[in-house]
C-alpha positions in Angstrom: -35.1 50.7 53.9 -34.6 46.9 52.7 -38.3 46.8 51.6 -38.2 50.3 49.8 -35.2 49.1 47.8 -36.9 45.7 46.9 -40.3 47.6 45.8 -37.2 49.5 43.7 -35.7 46.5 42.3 -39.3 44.8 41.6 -39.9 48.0 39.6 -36.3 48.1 37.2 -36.6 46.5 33.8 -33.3 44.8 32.4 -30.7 46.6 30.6 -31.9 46.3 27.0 -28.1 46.4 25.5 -27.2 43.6 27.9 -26.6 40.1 26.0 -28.1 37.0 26.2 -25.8 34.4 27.9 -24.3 31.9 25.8 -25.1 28.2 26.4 -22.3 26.6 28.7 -19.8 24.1 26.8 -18.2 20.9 28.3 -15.9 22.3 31.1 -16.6 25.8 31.1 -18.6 27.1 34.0 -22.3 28.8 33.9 -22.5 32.2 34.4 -24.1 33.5 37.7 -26.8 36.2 37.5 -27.4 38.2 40.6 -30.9 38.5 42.3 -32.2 42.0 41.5 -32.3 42.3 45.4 -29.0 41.9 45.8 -28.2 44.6 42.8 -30.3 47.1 43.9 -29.2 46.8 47.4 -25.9 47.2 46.6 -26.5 50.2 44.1 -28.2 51.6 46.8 -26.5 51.8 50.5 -28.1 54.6 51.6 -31.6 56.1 51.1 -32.2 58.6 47.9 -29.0 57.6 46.6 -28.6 57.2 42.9 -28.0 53.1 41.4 -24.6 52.9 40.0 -24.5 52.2 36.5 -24.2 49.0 35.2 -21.9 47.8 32.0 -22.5 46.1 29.2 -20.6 43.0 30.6 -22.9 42.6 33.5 -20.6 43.4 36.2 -21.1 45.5 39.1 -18.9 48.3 39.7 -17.8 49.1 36.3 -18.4 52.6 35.1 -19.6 53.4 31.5 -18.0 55.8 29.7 -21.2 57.7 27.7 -23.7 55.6 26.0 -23.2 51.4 25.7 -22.4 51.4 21.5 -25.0 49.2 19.7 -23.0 45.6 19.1 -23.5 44.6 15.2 -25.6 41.5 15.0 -24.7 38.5 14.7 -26.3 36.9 11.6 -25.0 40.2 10.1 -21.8 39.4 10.9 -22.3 35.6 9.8 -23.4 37.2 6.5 -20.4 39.1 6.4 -18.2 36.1 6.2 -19.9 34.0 3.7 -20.0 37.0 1.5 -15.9 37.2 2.0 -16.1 33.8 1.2 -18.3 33.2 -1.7 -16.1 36.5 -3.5 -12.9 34.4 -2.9 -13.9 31.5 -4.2 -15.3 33.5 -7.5 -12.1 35.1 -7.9 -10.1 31.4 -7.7 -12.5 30.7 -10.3 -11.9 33.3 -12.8 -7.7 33.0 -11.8 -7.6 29.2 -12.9 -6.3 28.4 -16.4 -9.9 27.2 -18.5 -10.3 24.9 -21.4 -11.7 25.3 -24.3 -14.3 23.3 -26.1 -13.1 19.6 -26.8 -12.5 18.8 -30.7 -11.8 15.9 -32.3 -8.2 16.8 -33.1 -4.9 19.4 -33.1 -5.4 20.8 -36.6 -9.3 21.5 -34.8 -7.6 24.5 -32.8 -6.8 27.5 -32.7 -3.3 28.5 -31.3 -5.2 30.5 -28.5 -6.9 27.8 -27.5 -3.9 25.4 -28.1 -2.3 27.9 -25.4 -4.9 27.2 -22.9 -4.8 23.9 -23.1 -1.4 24.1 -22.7 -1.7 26.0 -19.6 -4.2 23.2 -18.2 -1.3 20.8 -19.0 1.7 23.2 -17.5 -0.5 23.5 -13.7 -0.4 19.4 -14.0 3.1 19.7 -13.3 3.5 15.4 -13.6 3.9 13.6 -16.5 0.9 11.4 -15.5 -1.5 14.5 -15.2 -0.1 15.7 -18.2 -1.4 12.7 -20.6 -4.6 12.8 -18.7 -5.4 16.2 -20.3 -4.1 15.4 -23.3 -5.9 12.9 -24.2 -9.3 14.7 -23.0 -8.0 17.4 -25.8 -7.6 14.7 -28.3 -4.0 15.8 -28.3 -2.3 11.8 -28.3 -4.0 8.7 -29.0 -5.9 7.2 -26.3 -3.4 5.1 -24.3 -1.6 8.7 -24.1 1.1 7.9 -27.0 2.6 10.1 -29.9 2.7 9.5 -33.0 3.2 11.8 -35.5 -0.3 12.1 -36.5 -0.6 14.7 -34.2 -0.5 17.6 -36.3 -1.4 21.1 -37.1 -1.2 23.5 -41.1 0.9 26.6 -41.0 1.5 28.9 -43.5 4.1 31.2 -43.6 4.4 34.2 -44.5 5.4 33.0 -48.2 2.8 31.1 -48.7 4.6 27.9 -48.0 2.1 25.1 -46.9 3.6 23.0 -43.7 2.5 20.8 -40.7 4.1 21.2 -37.4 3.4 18.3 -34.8 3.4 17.4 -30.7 6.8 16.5 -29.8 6.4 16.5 -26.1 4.5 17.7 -22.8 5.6 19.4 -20.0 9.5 18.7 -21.1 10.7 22.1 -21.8 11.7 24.9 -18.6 10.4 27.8 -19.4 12.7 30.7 -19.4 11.0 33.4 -16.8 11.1 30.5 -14.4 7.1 29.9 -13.8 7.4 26.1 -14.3 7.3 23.9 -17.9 6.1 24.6 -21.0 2.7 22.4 -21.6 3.3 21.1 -24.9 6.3 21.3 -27.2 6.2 21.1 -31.2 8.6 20.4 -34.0 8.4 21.1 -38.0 7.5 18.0 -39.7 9.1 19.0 -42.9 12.4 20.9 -43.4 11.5 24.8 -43.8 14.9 25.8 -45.3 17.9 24.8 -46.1 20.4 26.1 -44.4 23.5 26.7 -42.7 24.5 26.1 -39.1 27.8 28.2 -39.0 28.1 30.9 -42.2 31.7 30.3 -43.4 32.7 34.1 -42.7 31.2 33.3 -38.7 33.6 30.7 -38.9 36.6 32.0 -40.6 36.1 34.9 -37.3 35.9 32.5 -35.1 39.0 30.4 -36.4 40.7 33.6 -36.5 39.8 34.3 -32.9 42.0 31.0 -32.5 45.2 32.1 -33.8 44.9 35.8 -31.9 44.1 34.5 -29.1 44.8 30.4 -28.9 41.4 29.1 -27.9 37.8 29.9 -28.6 34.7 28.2 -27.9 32.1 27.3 -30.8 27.9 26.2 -29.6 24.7 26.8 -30.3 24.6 29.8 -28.8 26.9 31.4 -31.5 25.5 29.3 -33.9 24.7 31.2 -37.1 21.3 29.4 -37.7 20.3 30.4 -34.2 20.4 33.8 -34.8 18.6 33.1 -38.5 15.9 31.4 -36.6 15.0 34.3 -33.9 15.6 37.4 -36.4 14.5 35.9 -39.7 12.1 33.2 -39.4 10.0 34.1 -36.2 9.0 36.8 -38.3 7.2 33.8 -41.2 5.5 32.4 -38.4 1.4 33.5 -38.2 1.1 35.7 -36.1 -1.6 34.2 -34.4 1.2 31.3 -33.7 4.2 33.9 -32.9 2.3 35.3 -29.9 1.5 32.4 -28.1 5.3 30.8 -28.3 7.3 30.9 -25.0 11.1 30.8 -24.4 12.5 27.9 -22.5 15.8 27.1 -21.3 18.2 25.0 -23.6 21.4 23.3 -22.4 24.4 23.4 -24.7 27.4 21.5 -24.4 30.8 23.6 -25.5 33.3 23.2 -28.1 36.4 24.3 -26.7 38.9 24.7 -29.4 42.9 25.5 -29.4 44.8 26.5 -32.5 46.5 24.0 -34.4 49.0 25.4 -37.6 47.9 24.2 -40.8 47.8 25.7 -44.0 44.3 25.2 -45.2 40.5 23.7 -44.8 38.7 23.4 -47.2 39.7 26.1 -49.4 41.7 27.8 -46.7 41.4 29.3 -43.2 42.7 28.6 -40.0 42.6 25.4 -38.4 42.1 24.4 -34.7 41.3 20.8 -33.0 39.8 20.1 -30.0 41.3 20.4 -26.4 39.9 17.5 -24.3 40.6 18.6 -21.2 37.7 16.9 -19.1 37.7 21.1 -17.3 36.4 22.7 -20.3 34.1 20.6 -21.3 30.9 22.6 -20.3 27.9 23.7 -21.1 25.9 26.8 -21.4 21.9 27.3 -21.1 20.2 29.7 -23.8 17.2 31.1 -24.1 15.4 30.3 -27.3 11.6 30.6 -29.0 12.8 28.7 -32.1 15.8 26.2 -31.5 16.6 22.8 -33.3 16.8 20.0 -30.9 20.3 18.4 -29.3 20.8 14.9 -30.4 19.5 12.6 -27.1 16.4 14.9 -27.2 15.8 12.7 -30.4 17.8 9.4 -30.2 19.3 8.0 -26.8 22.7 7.3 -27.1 24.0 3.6 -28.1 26.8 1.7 -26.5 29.8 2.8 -28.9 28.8 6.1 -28.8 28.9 6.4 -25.2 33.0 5.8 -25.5 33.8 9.8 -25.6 30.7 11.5 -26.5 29.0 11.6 -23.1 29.5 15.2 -23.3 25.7 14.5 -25.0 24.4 13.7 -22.1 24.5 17.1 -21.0 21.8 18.5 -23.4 18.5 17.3 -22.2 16.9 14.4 -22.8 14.7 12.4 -25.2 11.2 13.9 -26.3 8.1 11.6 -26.1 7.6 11.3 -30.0 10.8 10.1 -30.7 10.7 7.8 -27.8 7.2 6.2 -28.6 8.0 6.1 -32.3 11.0 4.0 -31.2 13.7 6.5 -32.4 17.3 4.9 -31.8 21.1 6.3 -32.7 22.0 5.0 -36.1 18.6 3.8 -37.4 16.5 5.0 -40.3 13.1 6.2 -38.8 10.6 7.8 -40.9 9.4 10.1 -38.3 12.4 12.0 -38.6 11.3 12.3 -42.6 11.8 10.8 -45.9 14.2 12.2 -48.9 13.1 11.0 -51.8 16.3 12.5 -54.2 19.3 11.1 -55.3 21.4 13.3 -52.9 19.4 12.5 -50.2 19.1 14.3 -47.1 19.0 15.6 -42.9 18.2 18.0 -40.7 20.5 20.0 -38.5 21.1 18.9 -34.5 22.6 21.4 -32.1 25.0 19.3 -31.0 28.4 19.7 -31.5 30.6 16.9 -33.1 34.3 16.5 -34.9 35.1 15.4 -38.3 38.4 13.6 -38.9 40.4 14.7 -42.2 43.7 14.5 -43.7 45.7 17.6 -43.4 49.7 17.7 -44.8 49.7 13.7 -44.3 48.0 13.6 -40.6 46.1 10.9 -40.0 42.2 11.4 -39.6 42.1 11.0 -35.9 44.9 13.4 -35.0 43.2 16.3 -37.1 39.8 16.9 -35.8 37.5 19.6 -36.9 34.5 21.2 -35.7 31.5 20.7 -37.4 27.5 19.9 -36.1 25.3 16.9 -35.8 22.7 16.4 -38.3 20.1 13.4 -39.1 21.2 11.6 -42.5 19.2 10.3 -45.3 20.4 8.4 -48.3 17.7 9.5 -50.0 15.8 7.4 -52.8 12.9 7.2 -50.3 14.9 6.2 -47.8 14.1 7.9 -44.1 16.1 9.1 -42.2 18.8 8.4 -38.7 20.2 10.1 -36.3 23.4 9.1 -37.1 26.6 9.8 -36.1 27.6 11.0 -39.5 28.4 15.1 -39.4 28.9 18.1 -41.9 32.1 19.1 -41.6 32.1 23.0 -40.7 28.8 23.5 -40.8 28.7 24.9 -44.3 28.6 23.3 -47.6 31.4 22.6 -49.4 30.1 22.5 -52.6 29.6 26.3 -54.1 28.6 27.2 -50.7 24.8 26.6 -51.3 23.4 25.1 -48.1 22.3 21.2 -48.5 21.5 20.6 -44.8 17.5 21.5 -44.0 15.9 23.0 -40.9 13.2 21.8 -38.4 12.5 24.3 -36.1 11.0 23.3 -32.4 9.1 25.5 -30.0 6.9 25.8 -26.8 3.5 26.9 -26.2 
């Protein structure tokens, strides 16, 4: 019987979906493979008696359930996973932010590209990083400064001919919460003339006073702000208008009480500032078109840190006016030259108070709410951001605007 069964065994061939063994590691132990004896022996106790199957595995005893499926090969699997691969890395490819061709300057661009390149900046996140692509872009000189040269022509919809140039990179949240804006501009000439509140706003306002005792006056209700986002969005190219973003502006708060008096300026409704230390807040608006606060252009000096730190709470300075050496009180020509007798400025969204003499009240006890603005003498002469104000927002003198507007926005 034992030599019948070893003729048997001498005459099986091996299982052909049976797999190689794999080659034994540090600390792992060799697989054992039976004599073909011993198998057949123990497939075959008695004589005539059909061998019990095998498995796939190898191992004795173990029953197959119909036919051993065909195991995928391995290189094909191998294949597989570099394929999986090689598509992922494609598609992180196409996803990341591209740059265009490198010109020698802004004006070179067009606001598409501008907005990729702007993207390129935004992913940098850092300041650092930030320069780096902009000077690769030719968008800031090559130690990574501003300086007003950086500019770029565009014609509104009149036909008016102006420049628009780089304030700042990466400064600016964008509003849908995906990180900063890459690169922030400003109006290098006034576009307008015009008012920050509209006396009838105003007169409302004031009124809402003495029904109610307080109000609150800010950019947000700001007459010009609602000018710039209705009006004069719609002067812009439009090959500019689509690629400008909304970003998050902070505002600090006027809060205003009533005070009895029996005119301003022609008549009204006067109120004067409640300086409770609680009310003095801020708000954050949304904005495409905006004019900036006043530290985003000057820092604030020593004497007007005394009571006007409420300032502080509107952002910070951008890199232009920083590099260009920008300070509170100090003609600049960066922030423009009027070359007329009246001279000249351009609004700031900051809130201020101007002193006058109501019924014989001294200056400082009746205050008045009016807006920041920069201030030229004119003659040539450039100018500050001072400390000087228009009182009420609105000309006084036949109600024709004399203040001028330099819109800012992201891309």
């Amino acid at each position: 019987m034992v030599l019948r069964a070893i003729r048997l065994a001498r005459q099986e061939k091996p299982d052909e979906g049976r797999t190689r063994c794999s080659v034994p590691t540090a600390g792992s132990k060799t697989p054992t493979r039976q004599s073909s004896a011993s198998v057949a022996e123990s497939r075959s106790p008695l004589r005539g008696a059909t061998p019990e199957p095998v498995a796939a595995s190898g191992t004795p005893g173990s029953k197959l359930a119909g036919k051993p499926k065909n195991k995928v090969p391995k290189p094909v699997v191998i294949g597989g996973i570099v394929a999986a691969v090689m598509v992922i890395a494609i598609a992180v490819v196409v996803l990341l932010p591209k740059g265009p061709q490198v010109k020698s300057c802004l004006n070179d661009y067009s606001w598409e590209e501008i907005a990729q390149i702007s993207k390129l900046i935004s992913k940098k996140g850092d300041q650092n990083g930030a320069i780096e692509i902009a000077k690769k872009y030719h968008l800031c000189t090559a130690d990574g400064k501003l300086d007003g040269t950086q500019t770029k022509d565009v014609t509104l919809s009149d036909g008016t001919q102006t420049k628009v140039m780089i304030m700042g990179f990466n400064h600016d949240d964008k509003s849908d919460g995906s990180g900063k804006a890459g690169i922030t501009f400003i109006f290098a000439d006034d576009i307008a003339k015009k008012n920050m509140f509209e006396k009838a706003d105003l007169d409302n306002l004031f009124q809402k006073i003495q029904d109610d005792g307080s109000a609150s006056i800010s950019w947000e209700n700001a007459s010009l702000r609602s000018w710039l986002s209705d009006s004069f969005s719609n002067e812009l190219p439009s090959d500019l208008r689509e690629q400008i973003v909304s970003v998050d502006k902070a505002d600090a708060v006027m809060p205003w009480v009533s005070y009895t008096i029996d005119s301003y300026y022609g008549g009204g409704i006067g109120a004067e500032l409640n300086d409770d230390p609680d009310l003095m807040t801020t708000t954050t608006t949304s904005d495409k078109l905006w004019v900036p606060s006043f530290v985003e252009v000057a820092p604030l000096s020593d004497y007007l840190m005394d009571g006007w730190t409420y300032l502080l709470q509107e952002g910070s300075q951008y890199q232009l006016f920083d590099d260009t050496g920008v300070t509170a009180d100090t003609p600049n020509s960066i922030l423009g030259t009027y070359d007329s007798q009246d001279g000249g400025g351009w609004w700031l969204r900051s809130w201020s108070t101007y002193g006058d003499r109501f019924g014989g009240k001294e200056a400082d006890d009746m205050l008045n709410p009016c807006f920041r603005c920069t201030d030229s003498n004119g003659d040539g002469e450039a100018a500050a951001c001072e400390s000087k104000s228009q009182p009420y927002s609105y000309s006084i003198h036949d109600g024709e605007p004399f203040v001028g507007v330099r819109p800012a926005f992201c891309i």
